[in-house]
N, CA, C and O atoms as a printed pandas DataFrame, in Angstrom:
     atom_number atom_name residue_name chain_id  residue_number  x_coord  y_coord  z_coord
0              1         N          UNK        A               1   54.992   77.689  115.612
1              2        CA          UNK        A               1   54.422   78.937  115.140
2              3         C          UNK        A               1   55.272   80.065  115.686
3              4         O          UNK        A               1   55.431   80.102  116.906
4              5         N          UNK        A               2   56.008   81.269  114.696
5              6        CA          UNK        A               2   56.398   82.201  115.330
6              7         C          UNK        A               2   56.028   83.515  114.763
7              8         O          UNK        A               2   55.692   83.665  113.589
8              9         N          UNK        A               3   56.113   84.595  115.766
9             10        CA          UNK        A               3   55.868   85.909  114.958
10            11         C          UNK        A               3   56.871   86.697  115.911
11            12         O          UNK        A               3   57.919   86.445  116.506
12            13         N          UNK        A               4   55.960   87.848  115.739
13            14        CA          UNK        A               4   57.029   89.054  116.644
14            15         C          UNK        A               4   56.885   89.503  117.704
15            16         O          UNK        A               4   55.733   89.207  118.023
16            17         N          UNK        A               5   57.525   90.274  118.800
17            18        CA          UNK        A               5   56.839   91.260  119.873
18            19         C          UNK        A               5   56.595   92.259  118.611
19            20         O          UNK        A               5   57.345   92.425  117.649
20            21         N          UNK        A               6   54.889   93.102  118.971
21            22        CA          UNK        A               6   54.386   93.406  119.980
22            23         C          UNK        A               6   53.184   92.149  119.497
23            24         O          UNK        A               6   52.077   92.450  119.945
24            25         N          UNK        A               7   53.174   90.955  118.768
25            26        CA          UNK        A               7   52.127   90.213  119.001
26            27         C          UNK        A               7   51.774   89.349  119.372
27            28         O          UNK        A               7   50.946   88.484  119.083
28            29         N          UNK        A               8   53.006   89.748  120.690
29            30        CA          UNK        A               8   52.540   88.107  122.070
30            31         C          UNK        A               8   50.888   88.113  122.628
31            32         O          UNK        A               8   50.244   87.129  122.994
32            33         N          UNK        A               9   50.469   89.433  122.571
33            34        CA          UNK        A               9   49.191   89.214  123.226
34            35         C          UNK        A               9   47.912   88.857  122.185
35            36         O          UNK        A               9   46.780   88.674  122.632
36            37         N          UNK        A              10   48.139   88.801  121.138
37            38        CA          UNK        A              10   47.260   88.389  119.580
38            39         C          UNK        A              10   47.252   86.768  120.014
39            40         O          UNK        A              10   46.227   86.171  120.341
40            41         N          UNK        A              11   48.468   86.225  119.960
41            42        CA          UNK        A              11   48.854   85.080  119.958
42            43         C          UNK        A              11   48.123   84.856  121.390
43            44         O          UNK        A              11   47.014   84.367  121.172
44            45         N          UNK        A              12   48.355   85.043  122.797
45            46        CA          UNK        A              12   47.783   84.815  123.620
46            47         C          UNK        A              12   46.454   84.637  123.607
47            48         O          UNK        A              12   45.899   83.586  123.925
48            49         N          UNK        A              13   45.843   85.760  123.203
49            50        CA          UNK        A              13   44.304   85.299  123.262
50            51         C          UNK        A              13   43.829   84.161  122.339
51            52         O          UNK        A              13   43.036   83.252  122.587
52            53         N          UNK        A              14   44.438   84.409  121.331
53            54        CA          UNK        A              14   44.137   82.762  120.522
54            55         C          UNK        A              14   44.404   81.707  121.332
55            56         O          UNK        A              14   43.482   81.318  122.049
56            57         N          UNK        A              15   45.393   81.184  121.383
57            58        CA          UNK        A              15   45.638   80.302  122.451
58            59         C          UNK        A              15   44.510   80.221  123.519
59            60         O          UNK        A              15   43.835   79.205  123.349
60            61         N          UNK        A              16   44.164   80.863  124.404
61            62        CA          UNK        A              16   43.151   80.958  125.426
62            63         C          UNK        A              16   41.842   81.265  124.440
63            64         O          UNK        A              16   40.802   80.917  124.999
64            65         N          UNK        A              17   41.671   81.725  123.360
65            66        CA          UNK        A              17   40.055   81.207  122.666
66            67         C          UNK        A              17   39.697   79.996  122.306
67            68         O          UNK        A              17   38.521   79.699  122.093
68            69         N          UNK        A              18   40.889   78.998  122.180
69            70        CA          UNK        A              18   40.862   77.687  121.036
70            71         C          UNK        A              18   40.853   76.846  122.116
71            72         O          UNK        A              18   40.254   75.788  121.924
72            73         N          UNK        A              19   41.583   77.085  123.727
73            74        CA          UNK        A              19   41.596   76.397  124.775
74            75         C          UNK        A              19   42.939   75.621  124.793
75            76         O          UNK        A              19   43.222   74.941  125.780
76            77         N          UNK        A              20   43.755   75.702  123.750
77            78        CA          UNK        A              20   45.280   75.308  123.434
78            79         C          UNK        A              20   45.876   75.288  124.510
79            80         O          UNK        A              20   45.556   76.079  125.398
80            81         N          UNK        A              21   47.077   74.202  124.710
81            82        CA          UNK        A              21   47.619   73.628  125.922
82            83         C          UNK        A              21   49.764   73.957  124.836
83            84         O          UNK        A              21   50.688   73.215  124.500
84            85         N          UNK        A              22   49.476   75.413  124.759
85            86        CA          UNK        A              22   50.756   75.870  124.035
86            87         C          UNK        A              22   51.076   76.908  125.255
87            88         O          UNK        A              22   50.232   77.508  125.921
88            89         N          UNK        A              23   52.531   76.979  125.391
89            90        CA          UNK        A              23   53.100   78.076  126.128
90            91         C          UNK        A              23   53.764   79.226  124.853
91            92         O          UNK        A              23   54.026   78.926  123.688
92            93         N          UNK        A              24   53.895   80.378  125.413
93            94        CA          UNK        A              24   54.487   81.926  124.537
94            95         C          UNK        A              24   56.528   81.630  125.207
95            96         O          UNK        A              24   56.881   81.434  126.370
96            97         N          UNK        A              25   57.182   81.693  124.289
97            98        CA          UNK        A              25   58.979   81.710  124.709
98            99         C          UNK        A              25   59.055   82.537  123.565
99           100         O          UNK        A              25   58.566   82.394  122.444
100          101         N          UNK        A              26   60.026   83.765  124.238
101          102        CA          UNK        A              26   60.670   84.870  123.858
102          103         C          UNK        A              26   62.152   84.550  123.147
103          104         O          UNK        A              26   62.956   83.698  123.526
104          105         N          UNK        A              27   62.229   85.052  122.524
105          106        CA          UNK        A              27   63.903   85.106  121.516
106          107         C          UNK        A              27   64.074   86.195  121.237
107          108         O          UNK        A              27   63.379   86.778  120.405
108          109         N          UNK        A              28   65.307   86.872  122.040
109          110        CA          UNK        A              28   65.155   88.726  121.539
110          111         C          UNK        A              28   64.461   89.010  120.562
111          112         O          UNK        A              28   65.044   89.211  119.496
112          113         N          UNK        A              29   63.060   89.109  120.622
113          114        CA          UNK        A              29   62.263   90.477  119.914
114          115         C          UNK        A              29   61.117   88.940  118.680
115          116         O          UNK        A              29   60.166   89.070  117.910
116          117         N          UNK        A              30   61.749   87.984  119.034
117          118        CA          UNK        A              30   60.825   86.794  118.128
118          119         C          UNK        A              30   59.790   86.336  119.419
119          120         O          UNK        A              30   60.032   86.377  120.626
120          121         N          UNK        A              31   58.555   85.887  118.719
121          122        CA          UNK        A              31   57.664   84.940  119.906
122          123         C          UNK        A              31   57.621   83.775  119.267
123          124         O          UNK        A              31   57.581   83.588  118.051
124          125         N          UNK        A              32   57.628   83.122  119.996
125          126        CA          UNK        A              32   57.640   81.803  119.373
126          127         C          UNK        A              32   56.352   80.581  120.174
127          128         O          UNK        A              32   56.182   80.638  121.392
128          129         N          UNK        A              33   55.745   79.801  119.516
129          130        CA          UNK        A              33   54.375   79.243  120.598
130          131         C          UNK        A              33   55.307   77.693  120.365
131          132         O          UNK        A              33   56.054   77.382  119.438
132          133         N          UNK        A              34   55.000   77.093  121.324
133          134        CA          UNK        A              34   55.500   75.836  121.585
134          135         C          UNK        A              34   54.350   74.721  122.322
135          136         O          UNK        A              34   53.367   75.246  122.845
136          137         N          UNK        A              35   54.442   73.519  122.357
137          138        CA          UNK        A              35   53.581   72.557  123.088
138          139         C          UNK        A              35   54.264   73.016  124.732
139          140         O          UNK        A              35   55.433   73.254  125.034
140          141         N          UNK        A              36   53.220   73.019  125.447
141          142        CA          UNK        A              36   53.243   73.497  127.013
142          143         C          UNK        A              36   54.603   72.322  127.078
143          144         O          UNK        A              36   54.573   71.498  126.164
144          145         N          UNK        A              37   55.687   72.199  128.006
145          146        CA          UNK        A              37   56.847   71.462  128.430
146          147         C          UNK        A              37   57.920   71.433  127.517
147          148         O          UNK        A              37   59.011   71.107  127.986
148          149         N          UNK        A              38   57.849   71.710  126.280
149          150        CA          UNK        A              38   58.445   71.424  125.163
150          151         C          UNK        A              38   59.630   72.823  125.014
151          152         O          UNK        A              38   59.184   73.964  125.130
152          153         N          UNK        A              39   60.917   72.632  124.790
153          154        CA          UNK        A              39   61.827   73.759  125.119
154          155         C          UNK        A              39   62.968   73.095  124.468
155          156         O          UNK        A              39   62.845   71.927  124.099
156          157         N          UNK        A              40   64.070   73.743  124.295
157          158        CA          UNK        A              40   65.514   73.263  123.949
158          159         C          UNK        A              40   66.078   72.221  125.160
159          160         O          UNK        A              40   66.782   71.241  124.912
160          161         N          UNK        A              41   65.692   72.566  126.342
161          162        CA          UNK        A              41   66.187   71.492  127.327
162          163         C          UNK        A              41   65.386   69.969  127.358
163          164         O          UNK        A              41   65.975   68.892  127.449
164          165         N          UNK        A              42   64.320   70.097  127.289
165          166        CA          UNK        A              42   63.554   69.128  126.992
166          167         C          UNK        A              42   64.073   68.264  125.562
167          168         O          UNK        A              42   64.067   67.035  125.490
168          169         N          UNK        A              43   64.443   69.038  124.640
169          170        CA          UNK        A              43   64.660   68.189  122.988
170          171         C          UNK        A              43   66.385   67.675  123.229
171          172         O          UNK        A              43   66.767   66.757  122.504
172          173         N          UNK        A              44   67.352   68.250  124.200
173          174        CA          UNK        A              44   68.365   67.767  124.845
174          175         C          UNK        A              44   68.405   66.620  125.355
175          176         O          UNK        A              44   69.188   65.748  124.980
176          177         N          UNK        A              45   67.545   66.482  126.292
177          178        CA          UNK        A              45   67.346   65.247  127.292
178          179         C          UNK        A              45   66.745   64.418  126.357
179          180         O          UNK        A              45   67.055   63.254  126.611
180          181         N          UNK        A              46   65.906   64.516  125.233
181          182        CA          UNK        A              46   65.568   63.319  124.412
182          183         C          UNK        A              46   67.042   62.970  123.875
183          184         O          UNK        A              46   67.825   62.133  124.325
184          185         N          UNK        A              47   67.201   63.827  122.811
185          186        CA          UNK        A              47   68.523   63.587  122.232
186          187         C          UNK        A              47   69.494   62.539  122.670
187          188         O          UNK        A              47   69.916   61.544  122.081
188          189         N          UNK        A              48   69.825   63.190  124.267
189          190        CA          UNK        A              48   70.760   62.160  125.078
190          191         C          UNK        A              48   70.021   60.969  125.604
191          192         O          UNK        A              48   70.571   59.908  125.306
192          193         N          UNK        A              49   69.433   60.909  125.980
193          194        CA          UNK        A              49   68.439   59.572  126.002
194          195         C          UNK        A              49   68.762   58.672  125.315
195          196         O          UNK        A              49   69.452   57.718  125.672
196          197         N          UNK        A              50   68.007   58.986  123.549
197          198        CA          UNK        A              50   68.716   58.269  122.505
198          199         C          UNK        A              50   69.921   57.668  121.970
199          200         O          UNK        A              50   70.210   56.530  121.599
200          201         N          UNK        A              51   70.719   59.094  122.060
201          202        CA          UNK        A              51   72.090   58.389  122.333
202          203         C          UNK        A              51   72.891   57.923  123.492
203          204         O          UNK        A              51   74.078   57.606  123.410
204          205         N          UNK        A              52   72.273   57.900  124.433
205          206        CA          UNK        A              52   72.974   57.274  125.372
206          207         C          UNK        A              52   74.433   58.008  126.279
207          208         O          UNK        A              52   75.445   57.540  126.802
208          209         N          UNK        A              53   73.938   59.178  126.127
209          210        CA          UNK        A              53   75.015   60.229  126.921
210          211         C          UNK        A              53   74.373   60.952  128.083
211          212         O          UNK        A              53   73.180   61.090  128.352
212          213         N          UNK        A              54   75.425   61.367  128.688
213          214        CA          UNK        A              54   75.228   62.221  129.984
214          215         C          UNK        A              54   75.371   64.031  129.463
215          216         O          UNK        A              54   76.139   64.722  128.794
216          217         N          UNK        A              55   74.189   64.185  130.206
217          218        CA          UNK        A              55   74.385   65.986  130.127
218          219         C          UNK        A              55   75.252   66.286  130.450
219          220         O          UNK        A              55   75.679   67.285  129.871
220          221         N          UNK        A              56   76.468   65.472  131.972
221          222        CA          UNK        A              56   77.472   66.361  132.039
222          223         C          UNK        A              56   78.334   66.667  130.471
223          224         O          UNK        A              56   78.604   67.809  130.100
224          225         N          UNK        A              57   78.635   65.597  129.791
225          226        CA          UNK        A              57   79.001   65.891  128.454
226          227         C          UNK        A              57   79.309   67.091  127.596
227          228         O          UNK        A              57   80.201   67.436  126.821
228          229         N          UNK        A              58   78.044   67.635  128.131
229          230        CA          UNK        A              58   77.286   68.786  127.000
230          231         C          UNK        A              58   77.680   69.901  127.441
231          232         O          UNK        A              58   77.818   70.189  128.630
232          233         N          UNK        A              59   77.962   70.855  126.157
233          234        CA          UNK        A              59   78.436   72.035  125.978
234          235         C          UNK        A              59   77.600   73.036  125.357
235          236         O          UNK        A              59   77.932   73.428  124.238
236          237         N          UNK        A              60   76.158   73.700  126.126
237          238        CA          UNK        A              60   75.346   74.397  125.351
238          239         C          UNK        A              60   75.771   76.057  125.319
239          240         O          UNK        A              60   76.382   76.677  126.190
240          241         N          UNK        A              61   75.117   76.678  123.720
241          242        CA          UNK        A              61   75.674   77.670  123.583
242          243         C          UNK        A              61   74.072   78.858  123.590
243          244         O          UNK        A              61   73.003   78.458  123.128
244          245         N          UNK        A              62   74.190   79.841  124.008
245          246        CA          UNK        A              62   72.898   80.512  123.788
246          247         C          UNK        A              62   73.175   82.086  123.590
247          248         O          UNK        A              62   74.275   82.634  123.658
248          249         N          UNK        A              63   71.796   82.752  123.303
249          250        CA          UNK        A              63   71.880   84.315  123.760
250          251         C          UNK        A              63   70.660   84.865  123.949
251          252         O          UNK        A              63   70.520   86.087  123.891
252          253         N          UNK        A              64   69.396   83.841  124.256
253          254        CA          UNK        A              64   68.393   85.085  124.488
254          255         C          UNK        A              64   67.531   84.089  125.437
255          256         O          UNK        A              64   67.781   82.899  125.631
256          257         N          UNK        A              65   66.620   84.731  125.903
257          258        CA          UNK        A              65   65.310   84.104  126.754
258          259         C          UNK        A              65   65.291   82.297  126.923
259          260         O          UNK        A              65   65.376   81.675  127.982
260          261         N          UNK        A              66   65.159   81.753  125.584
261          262        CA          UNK        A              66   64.912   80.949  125.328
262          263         C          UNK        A              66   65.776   79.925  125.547
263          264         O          UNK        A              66   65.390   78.759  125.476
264          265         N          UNK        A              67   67.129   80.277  125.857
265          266        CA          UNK        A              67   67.804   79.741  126.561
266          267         C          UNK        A              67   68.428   79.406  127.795
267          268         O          UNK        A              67   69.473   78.811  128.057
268          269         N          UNK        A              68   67.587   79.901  128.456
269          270        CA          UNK        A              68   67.764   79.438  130.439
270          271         C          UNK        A              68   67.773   78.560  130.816
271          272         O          UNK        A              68   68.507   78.428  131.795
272          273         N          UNK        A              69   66.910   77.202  130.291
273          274        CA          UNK        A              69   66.882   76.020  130.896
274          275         C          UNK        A              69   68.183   75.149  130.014
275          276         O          UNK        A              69   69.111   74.469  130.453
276          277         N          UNK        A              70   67.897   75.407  128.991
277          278        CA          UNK        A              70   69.228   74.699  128.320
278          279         C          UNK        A              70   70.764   75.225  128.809
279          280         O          UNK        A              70   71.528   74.356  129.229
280          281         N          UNK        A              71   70.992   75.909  128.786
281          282        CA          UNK        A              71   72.003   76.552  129.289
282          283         C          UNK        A              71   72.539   75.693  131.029
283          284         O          UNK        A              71   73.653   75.397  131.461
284          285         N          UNK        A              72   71.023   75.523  131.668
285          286        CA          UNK        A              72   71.270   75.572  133.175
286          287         C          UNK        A              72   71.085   73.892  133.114
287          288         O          UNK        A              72   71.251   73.241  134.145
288          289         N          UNK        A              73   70.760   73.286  131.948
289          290        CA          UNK        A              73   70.348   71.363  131.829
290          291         C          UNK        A              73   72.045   71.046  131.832
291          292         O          UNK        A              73   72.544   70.168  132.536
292          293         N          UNK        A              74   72.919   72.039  130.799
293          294        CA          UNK        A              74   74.209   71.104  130.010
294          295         C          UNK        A              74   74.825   71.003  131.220
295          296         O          UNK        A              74   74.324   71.351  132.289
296          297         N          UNK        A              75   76.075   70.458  131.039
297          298        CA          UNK        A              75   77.328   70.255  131.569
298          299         C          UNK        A              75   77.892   71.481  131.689
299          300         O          UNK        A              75   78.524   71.599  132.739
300          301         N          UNK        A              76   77.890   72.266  131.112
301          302        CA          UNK        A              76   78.753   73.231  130.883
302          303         C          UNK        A              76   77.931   74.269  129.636
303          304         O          UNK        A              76   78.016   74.115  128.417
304          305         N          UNK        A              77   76.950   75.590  130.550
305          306        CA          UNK        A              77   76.206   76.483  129.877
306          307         C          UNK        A              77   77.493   78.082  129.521
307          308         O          UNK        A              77   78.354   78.561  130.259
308          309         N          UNK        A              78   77.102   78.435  128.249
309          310        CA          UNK        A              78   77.757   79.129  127.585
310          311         C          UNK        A              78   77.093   80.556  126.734
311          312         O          UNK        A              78   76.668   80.465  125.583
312          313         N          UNK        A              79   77.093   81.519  127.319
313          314        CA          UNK        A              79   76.569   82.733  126.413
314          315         C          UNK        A              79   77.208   83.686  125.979
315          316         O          UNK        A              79   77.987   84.405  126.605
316          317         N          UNK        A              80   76.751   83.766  124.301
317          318        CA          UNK        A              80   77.965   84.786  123.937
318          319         C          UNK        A              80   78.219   85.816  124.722
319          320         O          UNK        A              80   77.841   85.787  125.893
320          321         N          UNK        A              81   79.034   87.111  124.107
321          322        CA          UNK        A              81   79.108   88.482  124.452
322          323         C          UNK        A              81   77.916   88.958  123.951
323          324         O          UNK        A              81   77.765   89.919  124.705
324          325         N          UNK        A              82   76.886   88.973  123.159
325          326        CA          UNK        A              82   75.873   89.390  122.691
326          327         C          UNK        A              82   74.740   88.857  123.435
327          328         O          UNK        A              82   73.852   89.677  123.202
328          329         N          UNK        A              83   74.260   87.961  124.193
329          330        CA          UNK        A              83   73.576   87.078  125.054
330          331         C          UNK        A              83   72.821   88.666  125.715
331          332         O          UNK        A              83   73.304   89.759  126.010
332          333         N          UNK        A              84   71.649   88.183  125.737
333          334        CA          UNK        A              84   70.796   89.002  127.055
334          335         C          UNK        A              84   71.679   89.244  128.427
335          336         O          UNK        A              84   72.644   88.488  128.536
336          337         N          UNK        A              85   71.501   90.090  129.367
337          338        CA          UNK        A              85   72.247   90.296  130.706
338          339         C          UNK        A              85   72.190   89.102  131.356
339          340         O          UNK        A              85   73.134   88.586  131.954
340          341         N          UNK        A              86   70.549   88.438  131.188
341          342        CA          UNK        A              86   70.425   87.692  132.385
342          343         C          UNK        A              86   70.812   86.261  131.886
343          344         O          UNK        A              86   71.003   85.395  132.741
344          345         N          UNK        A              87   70.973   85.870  130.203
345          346        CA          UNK        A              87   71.392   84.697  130.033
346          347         C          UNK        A              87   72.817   84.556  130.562
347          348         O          UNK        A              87   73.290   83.478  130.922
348          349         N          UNK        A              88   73.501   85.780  130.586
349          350        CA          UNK        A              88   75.065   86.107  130.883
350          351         C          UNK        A              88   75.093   85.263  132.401
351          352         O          UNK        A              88   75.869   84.344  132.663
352          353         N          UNK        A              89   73.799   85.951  133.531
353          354        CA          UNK        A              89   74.246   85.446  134.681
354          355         C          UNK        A              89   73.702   83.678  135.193
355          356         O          UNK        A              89   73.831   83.033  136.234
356          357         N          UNK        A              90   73.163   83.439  134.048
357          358        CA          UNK        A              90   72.678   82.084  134.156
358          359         C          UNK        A              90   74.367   80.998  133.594
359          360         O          UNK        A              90   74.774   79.955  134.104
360          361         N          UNK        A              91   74.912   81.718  132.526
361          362        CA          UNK        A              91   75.689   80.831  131.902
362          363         C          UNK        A              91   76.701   80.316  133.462
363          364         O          UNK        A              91   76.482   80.444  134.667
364          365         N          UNK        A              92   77.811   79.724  132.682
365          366        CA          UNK        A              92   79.058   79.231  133.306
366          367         C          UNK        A              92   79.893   80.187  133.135
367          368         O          UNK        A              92   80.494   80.860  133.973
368          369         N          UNK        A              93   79.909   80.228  131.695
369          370        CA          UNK        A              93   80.963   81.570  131.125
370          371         C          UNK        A              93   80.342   82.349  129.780
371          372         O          UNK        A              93   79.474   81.864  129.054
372          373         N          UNK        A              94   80.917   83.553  129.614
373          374        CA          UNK        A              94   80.440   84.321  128.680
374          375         C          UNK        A              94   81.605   84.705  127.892
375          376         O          UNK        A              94   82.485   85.458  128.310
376          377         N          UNK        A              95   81.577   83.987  126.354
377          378        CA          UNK        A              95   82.543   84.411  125.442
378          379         C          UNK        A              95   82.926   85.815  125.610
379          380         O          UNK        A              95   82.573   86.555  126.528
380          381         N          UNK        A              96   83.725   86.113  124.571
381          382        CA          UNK        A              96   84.496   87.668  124.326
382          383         C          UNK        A              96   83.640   87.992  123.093
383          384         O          UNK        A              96   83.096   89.083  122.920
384          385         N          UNK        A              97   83.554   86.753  122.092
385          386        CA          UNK        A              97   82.999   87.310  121.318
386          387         C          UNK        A              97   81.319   86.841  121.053
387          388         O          UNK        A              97   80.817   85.965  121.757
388          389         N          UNK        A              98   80.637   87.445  120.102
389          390        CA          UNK        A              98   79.609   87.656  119.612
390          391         C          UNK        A              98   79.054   86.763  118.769
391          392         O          UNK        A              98   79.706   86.422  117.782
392          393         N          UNK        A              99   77.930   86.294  118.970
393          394        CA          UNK        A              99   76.722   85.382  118.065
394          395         C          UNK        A              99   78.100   83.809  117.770
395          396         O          UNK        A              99   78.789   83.223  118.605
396          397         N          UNK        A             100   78.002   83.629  116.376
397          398        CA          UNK        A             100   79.102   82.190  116.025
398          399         C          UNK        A             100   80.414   82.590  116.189
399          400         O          UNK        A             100   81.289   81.784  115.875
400          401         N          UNK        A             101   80.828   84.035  116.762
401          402        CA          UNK        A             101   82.403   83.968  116.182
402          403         C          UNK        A             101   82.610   83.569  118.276
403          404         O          UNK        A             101   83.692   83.249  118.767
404          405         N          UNK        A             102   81.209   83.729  119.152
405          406        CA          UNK        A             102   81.712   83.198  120.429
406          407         C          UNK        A             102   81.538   81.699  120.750
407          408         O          UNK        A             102   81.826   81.037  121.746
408          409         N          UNK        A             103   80.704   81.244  119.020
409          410        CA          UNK        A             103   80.436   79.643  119.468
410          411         C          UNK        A             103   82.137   78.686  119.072
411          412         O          UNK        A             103   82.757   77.733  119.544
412          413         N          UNK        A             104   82.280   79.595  118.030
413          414        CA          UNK        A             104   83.750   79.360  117.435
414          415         C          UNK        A             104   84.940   78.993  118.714
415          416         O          UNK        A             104   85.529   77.934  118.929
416          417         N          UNK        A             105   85.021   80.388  119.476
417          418        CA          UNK        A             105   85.746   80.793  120.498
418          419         C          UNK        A             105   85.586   79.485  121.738
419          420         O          UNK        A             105   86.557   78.898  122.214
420          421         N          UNK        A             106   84.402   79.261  122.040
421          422        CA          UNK        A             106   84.461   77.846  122.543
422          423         C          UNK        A             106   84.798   76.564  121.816
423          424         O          UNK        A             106   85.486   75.727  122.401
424          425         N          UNK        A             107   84.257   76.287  120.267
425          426        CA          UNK        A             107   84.881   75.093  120.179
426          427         C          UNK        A             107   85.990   74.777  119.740
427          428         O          UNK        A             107   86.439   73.636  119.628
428          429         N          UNK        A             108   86.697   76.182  119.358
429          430        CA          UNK        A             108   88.183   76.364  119.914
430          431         C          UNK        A             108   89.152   75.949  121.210
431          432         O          UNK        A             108   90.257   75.420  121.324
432          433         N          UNK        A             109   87.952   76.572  122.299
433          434        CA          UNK        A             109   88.609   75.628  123.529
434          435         C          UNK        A             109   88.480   74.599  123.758
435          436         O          UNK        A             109   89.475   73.991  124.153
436          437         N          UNK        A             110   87.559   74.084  123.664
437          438        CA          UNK        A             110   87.279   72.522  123.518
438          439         C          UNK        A             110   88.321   71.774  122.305
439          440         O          UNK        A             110   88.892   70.706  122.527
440          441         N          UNK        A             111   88.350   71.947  122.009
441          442        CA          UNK        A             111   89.611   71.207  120.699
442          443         C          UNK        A             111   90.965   71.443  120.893
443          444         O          UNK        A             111   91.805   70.788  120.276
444          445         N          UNK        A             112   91.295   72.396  121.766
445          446        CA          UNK        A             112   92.609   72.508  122.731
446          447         C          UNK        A             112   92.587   71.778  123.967
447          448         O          UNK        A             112   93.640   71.412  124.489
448          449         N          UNK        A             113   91.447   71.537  124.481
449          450        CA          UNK        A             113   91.281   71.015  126.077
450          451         C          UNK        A             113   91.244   71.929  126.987
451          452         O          UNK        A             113   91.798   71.480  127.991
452          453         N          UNK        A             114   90.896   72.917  127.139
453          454        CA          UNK        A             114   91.010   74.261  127.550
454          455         C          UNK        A             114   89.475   74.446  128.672
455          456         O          UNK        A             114   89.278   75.342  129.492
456          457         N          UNK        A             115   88.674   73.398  128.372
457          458        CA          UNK        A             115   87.361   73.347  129.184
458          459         C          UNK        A             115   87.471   72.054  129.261
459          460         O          UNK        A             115   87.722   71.236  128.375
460          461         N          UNK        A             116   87.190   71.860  130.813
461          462        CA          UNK        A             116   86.934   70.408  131.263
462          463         C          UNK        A             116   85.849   70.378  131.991
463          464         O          UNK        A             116   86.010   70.537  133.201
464          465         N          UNK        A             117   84.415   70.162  131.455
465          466        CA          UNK        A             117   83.160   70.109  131.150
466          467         C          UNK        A             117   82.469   69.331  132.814
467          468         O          UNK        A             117   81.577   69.845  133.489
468          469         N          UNK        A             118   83.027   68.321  133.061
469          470        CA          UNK        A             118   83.023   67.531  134.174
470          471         C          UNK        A             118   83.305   68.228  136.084
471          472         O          UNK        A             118   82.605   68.250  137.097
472          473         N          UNK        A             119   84.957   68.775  135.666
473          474        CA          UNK        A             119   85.469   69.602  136.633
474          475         C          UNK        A             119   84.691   70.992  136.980
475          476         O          UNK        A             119   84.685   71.479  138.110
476          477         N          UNK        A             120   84.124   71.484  136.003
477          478        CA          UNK        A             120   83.155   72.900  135.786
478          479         C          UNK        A             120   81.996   73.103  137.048
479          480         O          UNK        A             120   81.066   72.321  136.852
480          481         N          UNK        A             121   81.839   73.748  138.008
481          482        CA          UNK        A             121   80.696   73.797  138.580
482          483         C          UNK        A             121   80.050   75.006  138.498
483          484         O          UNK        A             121   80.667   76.070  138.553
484          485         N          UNK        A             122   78.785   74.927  138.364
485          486        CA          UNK        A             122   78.282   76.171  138.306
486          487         C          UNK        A             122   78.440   77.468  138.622
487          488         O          UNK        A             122   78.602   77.890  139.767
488          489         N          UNK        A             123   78.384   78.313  137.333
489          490        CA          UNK        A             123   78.848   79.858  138.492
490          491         C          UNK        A             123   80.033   80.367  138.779
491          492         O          UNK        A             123   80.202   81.586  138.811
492          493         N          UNK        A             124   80.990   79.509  139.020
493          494        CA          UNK        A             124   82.116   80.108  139.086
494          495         C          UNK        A             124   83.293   80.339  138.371
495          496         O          UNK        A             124   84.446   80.233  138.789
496          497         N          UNK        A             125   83.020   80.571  137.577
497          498        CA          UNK        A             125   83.796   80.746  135.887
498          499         C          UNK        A             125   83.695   82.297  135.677
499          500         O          UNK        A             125   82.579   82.783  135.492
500          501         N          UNK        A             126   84.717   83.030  135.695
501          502        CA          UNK        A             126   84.217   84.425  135.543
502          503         C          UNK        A             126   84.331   84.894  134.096
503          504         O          UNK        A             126   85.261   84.597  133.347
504          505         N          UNK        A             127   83.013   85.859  133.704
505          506        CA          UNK        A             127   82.945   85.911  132.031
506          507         C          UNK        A             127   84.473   86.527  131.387
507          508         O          UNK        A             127   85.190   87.510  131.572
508          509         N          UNK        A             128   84.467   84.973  130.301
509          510        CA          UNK        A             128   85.459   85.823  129.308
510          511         C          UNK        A             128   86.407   84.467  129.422
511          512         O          UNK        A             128   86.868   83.915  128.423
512          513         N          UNK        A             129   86.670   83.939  130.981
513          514        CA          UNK        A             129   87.542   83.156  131.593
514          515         C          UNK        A             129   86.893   81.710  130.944
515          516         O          UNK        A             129   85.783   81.718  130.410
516          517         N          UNK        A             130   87.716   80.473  131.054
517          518        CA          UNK        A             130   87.437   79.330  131.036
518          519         C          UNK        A             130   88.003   78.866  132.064
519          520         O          UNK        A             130   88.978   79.195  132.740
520          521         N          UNK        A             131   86.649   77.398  132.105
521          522        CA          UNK        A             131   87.430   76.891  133.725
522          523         C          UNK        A             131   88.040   75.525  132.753
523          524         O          UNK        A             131   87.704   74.921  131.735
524          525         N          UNK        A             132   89.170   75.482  133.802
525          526        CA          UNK        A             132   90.544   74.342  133.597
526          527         C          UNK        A             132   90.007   73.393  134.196
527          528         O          UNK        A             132   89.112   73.524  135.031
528          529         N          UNK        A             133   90.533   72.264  133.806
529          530        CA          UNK        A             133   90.102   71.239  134.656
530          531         C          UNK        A             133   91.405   70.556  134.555
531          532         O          UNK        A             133   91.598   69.502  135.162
C-alpha cells in the first residue's frame, strides 16, 4: 500500500485501529506500508539464499530513506548524487551522477573492474571516488 506525505498519520491510525502488524517506510515524499520486518534488505537476503550467493557479492544502488539497510546488508552500498544526505553517509560511495545515469556510472565500473566489491570496507571510499581493489 502506498500514498503520500502528509498522509503518514491517516495511514497510522488505521494501522493502529485494525490492530495491523505493518510498519510506515519513507521514499522521498512517498509512504509506503509494508509487513512489520519486510524491507529491500530482507527481499535481498531471500534472493541470495535462493540463489546461493554471498552479500559480499552485491552491489546495491539507492537514494532515499528506504534504503539504509540495503545499502548497509550489500557488499558494496552505493548512492547516487541525488540520494538523501544521510543515505550519502550510510553508502560506501556516492556517484557524480544522478538517479540511473549514477546507476549507469557504477555498472560502468564494474564492467571495467574498477570496484572490487570484496576488498571494499566500509566507509572509506570518499564520494565520487571508487575503491580499487
Amino acid at each position: 500500500i502506498g500514498t503520500l506525505v502528509p498522509n503518514e498519520m491517516i495511514v497510522l491510525d488505521e494501522i493502529r485501529r485494525h490492530g495491523l502488524e505493518l510498519e510506515i517506510i519513507f521514499n522521498k515524499g512517498a509512504v509506503m506500508v509494508l509487513p512489520s520486518g519486510i524491507n529491500k534488505a530482507t527481499g535481498l537476503m531471500a534472493a541470495l539464499d535462493d540463489l546461493g550467493r554471498r552479500v559480499d557479492d552485491v552491489v546495491a544502488t539507492g537514494d532515499a530513506e528506504n534504503d539504509h539497510d540495503f545499502l548497509r546488508r550489500a557488499g558494496f552500498g552505493v548512492a547516487v548524487a541525488n540520494a538523501l544526505p544521510s543515505l550519502k553517509e550510510t553508502a560506501d560511495r556516492v556517484t557524480l551522477a544522478s538517479a540511473g545515469d549514477g546507476v549507469a556510472e557504477i555498472v560502468d565500473d564494474i564492467l571495467r573492474g574498477d570496484i572490487a566489491i570484496a576488498d571494499a570496507s566500509k566507509n572509506d571510499v570518499a564520494p565520487g571516488r571508487v575503491a580499487k581493489g
